[in-house]
mmCIF file of the N, C-alpha and C atoms, coordinates in Angstrom:
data_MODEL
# 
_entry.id   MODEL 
# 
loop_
_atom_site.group_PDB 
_atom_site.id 
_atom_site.type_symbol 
_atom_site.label_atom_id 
_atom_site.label_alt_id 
_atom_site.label_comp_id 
_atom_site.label_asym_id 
_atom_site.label_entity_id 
_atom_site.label_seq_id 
_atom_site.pdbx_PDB_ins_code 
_atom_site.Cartn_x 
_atom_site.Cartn_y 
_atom_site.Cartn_z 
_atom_site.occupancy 
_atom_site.B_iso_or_equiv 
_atom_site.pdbx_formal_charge 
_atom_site.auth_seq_id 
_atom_site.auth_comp_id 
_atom_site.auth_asym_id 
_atom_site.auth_atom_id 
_atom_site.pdbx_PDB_model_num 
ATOM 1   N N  . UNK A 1 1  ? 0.845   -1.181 0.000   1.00 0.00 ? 1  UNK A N  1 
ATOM 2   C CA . UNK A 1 1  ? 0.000   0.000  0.000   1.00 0.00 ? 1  UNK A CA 1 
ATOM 3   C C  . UNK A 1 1  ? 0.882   1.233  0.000   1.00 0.00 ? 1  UNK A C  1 
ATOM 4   N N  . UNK A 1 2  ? 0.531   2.386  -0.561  1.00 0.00 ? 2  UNK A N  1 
ATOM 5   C CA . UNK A 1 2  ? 0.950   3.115  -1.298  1.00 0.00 ? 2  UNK A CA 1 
ATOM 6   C C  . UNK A 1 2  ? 0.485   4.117  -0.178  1.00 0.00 ? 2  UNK A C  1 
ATOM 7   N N  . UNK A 1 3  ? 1.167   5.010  0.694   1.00 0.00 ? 3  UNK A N  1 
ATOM 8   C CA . UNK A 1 3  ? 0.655   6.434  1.568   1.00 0.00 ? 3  UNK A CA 1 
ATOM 9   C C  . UNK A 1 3  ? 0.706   7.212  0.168   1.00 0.00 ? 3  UNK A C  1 
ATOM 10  N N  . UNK A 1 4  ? -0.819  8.234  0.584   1.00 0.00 ? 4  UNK A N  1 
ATOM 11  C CA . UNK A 1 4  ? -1.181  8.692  -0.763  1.00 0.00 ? 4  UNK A CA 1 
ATOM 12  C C  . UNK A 1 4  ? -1.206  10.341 0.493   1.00 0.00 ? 4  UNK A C  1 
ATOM 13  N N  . UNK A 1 5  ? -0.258  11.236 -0.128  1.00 0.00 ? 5  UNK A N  1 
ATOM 14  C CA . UNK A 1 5  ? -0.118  12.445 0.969   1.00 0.00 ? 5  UNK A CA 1 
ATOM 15  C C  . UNK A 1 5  ? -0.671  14.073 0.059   1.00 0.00 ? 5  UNK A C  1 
ATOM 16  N N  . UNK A 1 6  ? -1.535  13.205 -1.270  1.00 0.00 ? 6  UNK A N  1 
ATOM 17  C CA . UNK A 1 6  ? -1.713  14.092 -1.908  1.00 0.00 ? 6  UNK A CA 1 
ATOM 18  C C  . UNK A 1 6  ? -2.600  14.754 -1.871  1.00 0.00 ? 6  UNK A C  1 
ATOM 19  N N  . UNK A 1 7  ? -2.763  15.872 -2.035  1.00 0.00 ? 7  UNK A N  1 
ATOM 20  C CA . UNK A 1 7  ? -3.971  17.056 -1.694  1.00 0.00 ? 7  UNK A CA 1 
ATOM 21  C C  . UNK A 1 7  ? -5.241  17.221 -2.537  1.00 0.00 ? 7  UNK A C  1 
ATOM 22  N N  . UNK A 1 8  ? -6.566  16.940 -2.833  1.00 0.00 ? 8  UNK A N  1 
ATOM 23  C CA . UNK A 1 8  ? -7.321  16.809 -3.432  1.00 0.00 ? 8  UNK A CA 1 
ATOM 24  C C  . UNK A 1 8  ? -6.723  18.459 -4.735  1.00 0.00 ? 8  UNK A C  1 
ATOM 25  N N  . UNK A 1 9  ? -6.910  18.319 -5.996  1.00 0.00 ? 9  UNK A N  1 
ATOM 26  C CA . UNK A 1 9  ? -6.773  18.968 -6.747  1.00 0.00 ? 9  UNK A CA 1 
ATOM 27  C C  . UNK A 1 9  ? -4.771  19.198 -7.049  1.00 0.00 ? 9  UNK A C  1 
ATOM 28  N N  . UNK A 1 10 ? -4.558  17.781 -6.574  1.00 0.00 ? 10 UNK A N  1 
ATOM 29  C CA . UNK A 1 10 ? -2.594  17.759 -7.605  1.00 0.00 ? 10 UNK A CA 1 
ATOM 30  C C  . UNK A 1 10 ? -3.071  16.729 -8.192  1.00 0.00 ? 10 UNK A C  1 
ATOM 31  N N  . UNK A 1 11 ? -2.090  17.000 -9.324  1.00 0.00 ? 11 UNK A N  1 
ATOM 32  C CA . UNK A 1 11 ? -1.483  16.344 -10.184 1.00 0.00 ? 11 UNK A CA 1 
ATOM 33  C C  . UNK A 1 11 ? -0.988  14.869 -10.013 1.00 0.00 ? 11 UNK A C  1 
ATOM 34  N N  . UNK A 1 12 ? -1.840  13.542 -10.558 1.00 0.00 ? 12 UNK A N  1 
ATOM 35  C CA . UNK A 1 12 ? -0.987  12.461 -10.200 1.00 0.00 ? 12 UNK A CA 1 
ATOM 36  C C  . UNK A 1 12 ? -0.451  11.349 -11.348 1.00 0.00 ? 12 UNK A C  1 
ATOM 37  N N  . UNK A 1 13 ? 0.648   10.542 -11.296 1.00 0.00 ? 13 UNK A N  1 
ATOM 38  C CA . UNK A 1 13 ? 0.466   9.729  -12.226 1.00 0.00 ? 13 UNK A CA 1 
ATOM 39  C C  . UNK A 1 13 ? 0.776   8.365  -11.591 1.00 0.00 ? 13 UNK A C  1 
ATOM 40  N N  . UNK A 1 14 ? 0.115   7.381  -11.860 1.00 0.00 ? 14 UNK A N  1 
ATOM 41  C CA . UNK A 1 14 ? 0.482   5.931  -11.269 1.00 0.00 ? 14 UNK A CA 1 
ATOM 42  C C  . UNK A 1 14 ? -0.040  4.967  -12.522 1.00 0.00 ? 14 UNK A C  1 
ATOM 43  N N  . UNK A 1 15 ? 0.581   3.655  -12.020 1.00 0.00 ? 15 UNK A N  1 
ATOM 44  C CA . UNK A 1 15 ? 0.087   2.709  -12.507 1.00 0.00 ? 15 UNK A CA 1 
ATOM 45  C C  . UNK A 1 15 ? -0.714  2.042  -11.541 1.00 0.00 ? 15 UNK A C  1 
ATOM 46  N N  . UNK A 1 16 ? -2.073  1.028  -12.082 1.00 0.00 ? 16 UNK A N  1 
ATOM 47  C CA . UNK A 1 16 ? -2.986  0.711  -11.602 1.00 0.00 ? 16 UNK A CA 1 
ATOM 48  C C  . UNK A 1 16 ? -3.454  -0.661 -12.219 1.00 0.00 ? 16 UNK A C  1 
ATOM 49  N N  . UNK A 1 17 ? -3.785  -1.725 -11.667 1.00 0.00 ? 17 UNK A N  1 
ATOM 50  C CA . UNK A 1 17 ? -4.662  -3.140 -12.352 1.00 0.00 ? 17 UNK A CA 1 
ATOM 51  C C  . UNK A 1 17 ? -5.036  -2.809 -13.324 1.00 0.00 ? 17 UNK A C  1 
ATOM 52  N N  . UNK A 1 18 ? -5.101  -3.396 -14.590 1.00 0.00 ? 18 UNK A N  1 
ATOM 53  C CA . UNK A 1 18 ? -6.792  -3.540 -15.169 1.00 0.00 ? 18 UNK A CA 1 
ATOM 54  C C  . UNK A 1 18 ? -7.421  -3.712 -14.588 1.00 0.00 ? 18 UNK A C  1 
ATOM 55  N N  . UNK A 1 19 ? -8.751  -3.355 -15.006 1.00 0.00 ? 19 UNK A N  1 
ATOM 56  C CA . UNK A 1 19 ? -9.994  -3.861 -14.499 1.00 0.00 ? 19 UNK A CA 1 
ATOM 57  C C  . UNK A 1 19 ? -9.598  -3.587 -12.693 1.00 0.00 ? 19 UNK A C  1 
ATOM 58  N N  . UNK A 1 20 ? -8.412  -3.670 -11.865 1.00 0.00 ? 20 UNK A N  1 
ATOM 59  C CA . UNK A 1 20 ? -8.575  -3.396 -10.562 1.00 0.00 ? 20 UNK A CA 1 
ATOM 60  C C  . UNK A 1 20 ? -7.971  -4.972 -10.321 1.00 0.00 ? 20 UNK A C  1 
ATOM 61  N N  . UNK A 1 21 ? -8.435  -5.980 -10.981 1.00 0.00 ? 21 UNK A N  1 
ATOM 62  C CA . UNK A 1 21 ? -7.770  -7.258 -10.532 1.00 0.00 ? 21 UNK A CA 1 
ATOM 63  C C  . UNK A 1 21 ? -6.627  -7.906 -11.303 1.00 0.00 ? 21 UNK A C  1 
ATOM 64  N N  . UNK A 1 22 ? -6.142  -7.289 -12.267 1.00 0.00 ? 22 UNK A N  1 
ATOM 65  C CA . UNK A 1 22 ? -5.547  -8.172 -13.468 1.00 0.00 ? 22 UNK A CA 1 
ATOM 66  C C  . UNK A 1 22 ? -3.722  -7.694 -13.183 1.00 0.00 ? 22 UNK A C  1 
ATOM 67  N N  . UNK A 1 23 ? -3.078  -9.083 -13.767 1.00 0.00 ? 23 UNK A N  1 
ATOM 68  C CA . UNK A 1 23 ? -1.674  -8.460 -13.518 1.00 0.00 ? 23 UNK A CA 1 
ATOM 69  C C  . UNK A 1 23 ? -1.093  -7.797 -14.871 1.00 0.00 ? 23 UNK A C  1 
ATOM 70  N N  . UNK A 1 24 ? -1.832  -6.976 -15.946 1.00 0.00 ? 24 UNK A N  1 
ATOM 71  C CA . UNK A 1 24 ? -1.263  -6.089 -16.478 1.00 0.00 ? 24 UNK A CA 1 
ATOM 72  C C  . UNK A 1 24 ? -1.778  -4.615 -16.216 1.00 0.00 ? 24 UNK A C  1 
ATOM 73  N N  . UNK A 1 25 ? -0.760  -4.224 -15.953 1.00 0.00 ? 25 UNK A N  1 
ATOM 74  C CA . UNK A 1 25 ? -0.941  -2.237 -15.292 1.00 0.00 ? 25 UNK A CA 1 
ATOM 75  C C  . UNK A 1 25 ? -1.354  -1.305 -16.582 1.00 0.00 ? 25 UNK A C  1 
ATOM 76  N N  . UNK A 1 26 ? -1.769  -0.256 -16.126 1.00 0.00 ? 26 UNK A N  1 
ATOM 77  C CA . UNK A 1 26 ? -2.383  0.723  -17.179 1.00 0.00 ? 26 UNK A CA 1 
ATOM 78  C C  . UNK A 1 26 ? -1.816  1.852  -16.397 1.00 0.00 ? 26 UNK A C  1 
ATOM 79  N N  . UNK A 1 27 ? -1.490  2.772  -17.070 1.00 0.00 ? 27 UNK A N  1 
ATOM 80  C CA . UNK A 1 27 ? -1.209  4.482  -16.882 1.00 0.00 ? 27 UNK A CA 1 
ATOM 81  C C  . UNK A 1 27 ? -2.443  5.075  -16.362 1.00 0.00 ? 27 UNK A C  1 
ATOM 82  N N  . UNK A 1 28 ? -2.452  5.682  -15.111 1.00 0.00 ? 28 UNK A N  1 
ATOM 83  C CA . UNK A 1 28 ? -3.109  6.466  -14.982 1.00 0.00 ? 28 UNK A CA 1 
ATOM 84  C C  . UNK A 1 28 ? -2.761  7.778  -14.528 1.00 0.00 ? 28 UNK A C  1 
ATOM 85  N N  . UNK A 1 29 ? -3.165  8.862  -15.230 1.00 0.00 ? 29 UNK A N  1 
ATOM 86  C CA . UNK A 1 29 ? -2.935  10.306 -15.094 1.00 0.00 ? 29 UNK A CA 1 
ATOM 87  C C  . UNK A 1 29 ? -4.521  11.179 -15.249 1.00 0.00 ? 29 UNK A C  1 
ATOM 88  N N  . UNK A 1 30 ? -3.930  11.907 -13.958 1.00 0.00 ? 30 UNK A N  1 
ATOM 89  C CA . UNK A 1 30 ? -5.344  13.005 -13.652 1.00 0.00 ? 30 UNK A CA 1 
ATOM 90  C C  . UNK A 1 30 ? -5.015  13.497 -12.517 1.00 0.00 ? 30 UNK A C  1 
ATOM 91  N N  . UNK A 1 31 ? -6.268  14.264 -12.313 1.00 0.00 ? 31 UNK A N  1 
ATOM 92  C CA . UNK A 1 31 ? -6.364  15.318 -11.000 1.00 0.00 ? 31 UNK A CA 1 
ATOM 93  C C  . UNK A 1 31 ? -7.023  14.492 -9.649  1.00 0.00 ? 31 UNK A C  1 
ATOM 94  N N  . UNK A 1 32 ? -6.656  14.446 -8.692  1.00 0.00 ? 32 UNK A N  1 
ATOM 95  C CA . UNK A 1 32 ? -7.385  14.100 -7.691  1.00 0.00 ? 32 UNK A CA 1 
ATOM 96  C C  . UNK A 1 32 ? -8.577  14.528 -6.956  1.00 0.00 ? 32 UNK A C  1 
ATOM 97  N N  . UNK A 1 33 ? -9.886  14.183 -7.067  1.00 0.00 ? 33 UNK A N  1 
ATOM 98  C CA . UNK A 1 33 ? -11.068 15.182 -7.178  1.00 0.00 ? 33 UNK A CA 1 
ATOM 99  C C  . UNK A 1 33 ? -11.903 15.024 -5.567  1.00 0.00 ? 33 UNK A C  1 
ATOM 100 N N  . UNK A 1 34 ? -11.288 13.353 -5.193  1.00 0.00 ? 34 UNK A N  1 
ATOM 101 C CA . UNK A 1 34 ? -11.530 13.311 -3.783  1.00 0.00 ? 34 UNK A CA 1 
ATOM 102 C C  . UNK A 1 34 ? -10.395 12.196 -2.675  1.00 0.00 ? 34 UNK A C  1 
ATOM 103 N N  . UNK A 1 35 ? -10.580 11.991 -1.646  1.00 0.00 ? 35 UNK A N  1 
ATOM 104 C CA . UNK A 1 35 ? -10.374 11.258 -0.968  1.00 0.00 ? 35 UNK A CA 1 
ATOM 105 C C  . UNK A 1 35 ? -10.269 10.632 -0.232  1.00 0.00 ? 35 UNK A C  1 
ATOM 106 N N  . UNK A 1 36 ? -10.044 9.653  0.295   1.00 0.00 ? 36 UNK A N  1 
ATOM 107 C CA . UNK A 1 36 ? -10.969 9.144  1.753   1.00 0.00 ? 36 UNK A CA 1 
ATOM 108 C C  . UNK A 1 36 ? -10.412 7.584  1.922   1.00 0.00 ? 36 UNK A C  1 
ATOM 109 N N  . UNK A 1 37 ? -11.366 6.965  3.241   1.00 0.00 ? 37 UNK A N  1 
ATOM 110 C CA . UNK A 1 37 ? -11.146 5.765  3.530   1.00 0.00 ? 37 UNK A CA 1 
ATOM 111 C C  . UNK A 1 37 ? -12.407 5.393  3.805   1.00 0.00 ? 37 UNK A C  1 
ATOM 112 N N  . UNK A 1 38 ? -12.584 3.813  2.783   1.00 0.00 ? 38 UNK A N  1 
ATOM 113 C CA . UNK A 1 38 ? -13.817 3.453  2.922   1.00 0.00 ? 38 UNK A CA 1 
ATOM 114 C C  . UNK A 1 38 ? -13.919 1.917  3.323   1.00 0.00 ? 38 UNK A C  1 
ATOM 115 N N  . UNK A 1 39 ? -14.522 1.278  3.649   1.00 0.00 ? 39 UNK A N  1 
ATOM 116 C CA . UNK A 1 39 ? -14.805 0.034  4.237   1.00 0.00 ? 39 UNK A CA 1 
ATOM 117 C C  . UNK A 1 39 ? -13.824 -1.285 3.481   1.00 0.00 ? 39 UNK A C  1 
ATOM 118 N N  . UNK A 1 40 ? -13.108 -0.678 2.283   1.00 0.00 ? 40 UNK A N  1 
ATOM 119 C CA . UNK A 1 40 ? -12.065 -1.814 2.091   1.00 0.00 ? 40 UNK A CA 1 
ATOM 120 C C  . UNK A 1 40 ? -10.610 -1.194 2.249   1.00 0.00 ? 40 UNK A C  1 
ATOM 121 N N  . UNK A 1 41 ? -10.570 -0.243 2.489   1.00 0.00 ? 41 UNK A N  1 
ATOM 122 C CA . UNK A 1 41 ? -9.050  0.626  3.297   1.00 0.00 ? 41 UNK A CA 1 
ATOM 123 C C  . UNK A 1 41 ? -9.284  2.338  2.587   1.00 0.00 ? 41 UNK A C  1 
ATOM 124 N N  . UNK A 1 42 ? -8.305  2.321  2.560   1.00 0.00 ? 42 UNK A N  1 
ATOM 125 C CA . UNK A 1 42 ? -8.034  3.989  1.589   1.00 0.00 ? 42 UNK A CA 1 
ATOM 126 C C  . UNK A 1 42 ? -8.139  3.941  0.029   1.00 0.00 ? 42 UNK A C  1 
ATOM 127 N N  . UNK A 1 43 ? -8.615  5.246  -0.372  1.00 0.00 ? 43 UNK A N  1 
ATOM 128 C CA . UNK A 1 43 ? -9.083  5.350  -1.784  1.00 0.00 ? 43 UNK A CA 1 
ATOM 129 C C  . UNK A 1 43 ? -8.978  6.737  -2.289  1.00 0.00 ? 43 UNK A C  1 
ATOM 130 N N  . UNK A 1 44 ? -8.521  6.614  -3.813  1.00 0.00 ? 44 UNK A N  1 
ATOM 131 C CA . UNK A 1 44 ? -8.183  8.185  -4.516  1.00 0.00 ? 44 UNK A CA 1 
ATOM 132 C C  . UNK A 1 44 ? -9.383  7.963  -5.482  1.00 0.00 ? 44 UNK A C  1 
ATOM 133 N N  . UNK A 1 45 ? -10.080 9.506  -5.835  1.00 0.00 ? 45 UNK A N  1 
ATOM 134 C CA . UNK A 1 45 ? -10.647 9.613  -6.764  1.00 0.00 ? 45 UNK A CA 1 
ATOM 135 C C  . UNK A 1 45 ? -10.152 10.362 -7.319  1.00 0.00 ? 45 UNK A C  1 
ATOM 136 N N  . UNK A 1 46 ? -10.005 9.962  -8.709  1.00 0.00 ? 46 UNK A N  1 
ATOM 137 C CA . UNK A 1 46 ? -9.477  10.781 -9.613  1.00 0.00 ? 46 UNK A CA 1 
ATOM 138 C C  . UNK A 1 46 ? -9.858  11.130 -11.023 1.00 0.00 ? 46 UNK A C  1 
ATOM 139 N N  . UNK A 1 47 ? -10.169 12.170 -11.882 1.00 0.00 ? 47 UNK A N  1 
ATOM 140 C CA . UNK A 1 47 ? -10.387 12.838 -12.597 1.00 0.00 ? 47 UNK A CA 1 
ATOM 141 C C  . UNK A 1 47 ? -9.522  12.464 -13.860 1.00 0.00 ? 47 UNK A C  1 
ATOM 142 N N  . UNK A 1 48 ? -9.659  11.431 -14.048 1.00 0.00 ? 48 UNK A N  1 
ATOM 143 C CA . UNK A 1 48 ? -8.457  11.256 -15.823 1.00 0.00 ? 48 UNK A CA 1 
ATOM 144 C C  . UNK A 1 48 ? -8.521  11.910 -16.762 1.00 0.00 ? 48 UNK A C  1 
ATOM 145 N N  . UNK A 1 49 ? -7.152  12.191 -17.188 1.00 0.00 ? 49 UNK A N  1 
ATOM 146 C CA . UNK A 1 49 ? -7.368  12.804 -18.548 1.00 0.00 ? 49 UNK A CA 1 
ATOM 147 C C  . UNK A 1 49 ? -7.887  12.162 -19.891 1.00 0.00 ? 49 UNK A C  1 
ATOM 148 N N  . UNK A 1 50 ? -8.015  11.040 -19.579 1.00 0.00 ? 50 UNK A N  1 
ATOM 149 C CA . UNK A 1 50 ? -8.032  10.348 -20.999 1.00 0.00 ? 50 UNK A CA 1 
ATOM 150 C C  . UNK A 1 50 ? -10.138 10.426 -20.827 1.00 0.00 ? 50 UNK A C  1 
ATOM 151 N N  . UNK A 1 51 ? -10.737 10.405 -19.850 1.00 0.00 ? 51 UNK A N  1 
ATOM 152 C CA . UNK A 1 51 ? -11.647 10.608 -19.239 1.00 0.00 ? 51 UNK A CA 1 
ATOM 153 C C  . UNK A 1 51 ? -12.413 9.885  -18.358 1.00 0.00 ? 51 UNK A C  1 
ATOM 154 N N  . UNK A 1 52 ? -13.264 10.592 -17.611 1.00 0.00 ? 52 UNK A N  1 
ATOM 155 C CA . UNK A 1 52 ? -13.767 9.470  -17.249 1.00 0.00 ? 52 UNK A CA 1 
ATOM 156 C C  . UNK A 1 52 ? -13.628 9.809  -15.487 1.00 0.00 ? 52 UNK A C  1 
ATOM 157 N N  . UNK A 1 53 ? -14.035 9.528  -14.475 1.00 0.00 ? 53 UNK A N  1 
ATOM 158 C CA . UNK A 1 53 ? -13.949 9.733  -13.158 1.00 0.00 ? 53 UNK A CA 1 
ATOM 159 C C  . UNK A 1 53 ? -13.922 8.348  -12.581 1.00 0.00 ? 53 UNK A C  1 
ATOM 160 N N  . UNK A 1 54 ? -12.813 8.147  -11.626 1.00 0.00 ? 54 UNK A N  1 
ATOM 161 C CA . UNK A 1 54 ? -12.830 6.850  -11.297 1.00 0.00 ? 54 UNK A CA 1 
ATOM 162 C C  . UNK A 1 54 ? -12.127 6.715  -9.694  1.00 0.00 ? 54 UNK A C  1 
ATOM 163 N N  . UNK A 1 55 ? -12.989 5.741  -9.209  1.00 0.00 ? 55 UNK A N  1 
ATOM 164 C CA . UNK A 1 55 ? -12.178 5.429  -7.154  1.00 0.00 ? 55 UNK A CA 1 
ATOM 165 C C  . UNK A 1 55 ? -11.323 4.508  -7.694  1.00 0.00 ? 55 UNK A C  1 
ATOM 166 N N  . UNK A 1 56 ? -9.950  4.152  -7.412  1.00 0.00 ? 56 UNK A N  1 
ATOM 167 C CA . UNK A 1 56 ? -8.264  3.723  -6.934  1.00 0.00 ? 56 UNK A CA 1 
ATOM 168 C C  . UNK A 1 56 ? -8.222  3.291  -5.424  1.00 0.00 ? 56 UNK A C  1 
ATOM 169 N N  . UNK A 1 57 ? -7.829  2.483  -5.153  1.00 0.00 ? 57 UNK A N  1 
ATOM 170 C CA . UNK A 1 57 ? -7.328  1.589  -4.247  1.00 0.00 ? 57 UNK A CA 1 
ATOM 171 C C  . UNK A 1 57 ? -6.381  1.641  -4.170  1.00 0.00 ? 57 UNK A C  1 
ATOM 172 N N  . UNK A 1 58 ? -5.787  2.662  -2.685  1.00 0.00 ? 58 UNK A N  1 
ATOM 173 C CA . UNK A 1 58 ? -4.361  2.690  -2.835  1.00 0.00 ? 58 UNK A CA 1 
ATOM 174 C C  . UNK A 1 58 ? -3.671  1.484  -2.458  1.00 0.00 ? 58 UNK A C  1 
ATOM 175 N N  . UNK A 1 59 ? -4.338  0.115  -2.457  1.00 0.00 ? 59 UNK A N  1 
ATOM 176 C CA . UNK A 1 59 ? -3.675  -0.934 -1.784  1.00 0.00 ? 59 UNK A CA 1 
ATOM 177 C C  . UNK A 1 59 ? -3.213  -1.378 -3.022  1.00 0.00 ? 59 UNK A C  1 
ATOM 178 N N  . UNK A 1 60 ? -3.650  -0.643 -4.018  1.00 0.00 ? 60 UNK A N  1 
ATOM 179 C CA . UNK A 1 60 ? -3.254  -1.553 -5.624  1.00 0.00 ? 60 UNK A CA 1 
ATOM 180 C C  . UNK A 1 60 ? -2.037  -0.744 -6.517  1.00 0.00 ? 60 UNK A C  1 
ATOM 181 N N  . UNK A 1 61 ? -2.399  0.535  -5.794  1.00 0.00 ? 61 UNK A N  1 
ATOM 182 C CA . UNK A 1 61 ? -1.473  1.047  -6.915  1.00 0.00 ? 61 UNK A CA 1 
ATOM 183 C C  . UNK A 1 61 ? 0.221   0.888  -6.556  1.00 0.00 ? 61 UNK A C  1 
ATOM 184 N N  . UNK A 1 62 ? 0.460   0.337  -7.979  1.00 0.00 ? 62 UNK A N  1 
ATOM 185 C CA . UNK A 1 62 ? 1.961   0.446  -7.604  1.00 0.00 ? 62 UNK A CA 1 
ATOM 186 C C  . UNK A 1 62 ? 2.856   1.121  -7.859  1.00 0.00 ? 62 UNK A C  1 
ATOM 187 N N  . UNK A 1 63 ? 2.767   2.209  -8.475  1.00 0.00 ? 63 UNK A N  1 
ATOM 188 C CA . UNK A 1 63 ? 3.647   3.230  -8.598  1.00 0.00 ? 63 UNK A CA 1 
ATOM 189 C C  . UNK A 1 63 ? 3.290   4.530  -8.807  1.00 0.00 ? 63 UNK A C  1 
ATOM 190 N N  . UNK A 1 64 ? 3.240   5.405  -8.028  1.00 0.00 ? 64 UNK A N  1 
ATOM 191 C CA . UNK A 1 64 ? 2.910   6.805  -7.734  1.00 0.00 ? 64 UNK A CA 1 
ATOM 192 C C  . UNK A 1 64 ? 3.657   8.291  -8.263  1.00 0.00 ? 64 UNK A C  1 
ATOM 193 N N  . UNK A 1 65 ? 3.781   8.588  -9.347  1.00 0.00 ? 65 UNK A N  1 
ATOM 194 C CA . UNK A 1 65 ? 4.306   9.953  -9.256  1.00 0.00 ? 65 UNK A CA 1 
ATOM 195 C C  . UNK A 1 65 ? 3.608   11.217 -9.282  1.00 0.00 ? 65 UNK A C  1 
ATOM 196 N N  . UNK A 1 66 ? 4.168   11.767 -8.734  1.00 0.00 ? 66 UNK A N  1 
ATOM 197 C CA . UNK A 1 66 ? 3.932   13.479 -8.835  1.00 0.00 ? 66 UNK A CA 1 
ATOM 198 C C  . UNK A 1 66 ? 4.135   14.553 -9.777  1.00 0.00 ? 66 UNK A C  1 
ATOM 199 N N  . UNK A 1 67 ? 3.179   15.507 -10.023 1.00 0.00 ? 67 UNK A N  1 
ATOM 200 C CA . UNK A 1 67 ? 3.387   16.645 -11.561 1.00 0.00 ? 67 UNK A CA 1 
ATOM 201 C C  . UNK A 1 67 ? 4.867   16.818 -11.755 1.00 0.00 ? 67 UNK A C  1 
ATOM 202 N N  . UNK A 1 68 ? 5.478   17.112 -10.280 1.00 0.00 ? 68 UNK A N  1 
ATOM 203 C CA . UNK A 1 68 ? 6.639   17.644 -10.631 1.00 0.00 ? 68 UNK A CA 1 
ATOM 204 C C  . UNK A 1 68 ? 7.578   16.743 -10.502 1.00 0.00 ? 68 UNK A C  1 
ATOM 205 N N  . UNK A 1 69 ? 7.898   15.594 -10.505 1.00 0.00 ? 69 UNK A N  1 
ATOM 206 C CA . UNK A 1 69 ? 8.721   14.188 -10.806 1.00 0.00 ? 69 UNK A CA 1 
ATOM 207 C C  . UNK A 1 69 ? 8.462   13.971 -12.405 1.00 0.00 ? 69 UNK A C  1 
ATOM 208 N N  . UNK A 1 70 ? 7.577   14.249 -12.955 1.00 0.00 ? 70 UNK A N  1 
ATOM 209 C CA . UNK A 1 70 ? 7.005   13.727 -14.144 1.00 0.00 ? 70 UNK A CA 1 
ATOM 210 C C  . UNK A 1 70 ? 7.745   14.960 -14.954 1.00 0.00 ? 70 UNK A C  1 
ATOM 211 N N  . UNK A 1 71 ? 7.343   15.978 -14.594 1.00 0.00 ? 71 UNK A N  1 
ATOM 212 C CA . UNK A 1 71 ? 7.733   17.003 -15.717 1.00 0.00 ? 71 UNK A CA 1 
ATOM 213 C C  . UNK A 1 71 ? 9.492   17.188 -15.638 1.00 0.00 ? 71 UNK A C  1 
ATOM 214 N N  . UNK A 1 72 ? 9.934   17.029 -14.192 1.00 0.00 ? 72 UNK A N  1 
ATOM 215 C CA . UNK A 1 72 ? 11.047  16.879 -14.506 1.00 0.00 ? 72 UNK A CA 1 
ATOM 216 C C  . UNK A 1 72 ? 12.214  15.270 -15.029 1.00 0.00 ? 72 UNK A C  1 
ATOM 217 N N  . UNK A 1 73 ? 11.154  14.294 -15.073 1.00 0.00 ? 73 UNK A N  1 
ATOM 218 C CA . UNK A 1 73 ? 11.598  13.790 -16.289 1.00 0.00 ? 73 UNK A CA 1 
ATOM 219 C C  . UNK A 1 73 ? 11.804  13.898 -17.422 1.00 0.00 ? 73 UNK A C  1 
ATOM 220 N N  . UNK A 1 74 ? 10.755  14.320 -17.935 1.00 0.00 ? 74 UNK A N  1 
ATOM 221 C CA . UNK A 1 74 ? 10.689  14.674 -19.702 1.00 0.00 ? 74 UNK A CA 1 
ATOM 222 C C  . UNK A 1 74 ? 11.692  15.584 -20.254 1.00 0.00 ? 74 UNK A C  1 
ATOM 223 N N  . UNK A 1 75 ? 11.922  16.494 -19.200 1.00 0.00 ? 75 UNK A N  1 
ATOM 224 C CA . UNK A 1 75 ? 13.029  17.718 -19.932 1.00 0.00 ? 75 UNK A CA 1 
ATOM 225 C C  . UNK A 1 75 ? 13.935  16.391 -20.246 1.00 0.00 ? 75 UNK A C  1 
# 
């Protein structure tokens, strides 16, 4: 599990399950629109760019970056 210390409205990018159960990962990038802990542990909602609004399980995600880790990759 992944401590998620991010502030509703940053920037995130992780990888995540398919479908939530599958062992091939998908990109996910967006805004964080809520967050909380709900009856199966902690959870991000997030705002994708590709679209679409969706709850994350931070017990799943396995790799977490931040706007500014990301952008200072690309340079």
């Amino acid at each position: 599990m992944i401590k998620t210390h991010k502030r509703v409205g940053s920037v995130v990018k992780f990888m995540y399950p398919k479908n939530g159960k599958r062992n091939i990962l998908r990109n996910v990038i967006g805004v964080v629109v809520d967050k909380g802990i709900g009856p199966n542990g902690p959870y991000l909602t997030v705002d994708e760019t590709a679209g679409g609004t969706r709850c994350f399980s931070t017990k799943k995600i396995v790799d977490m970056w931040s706007a500014e880790k990301v952008k200072a990759c690309s340079q």
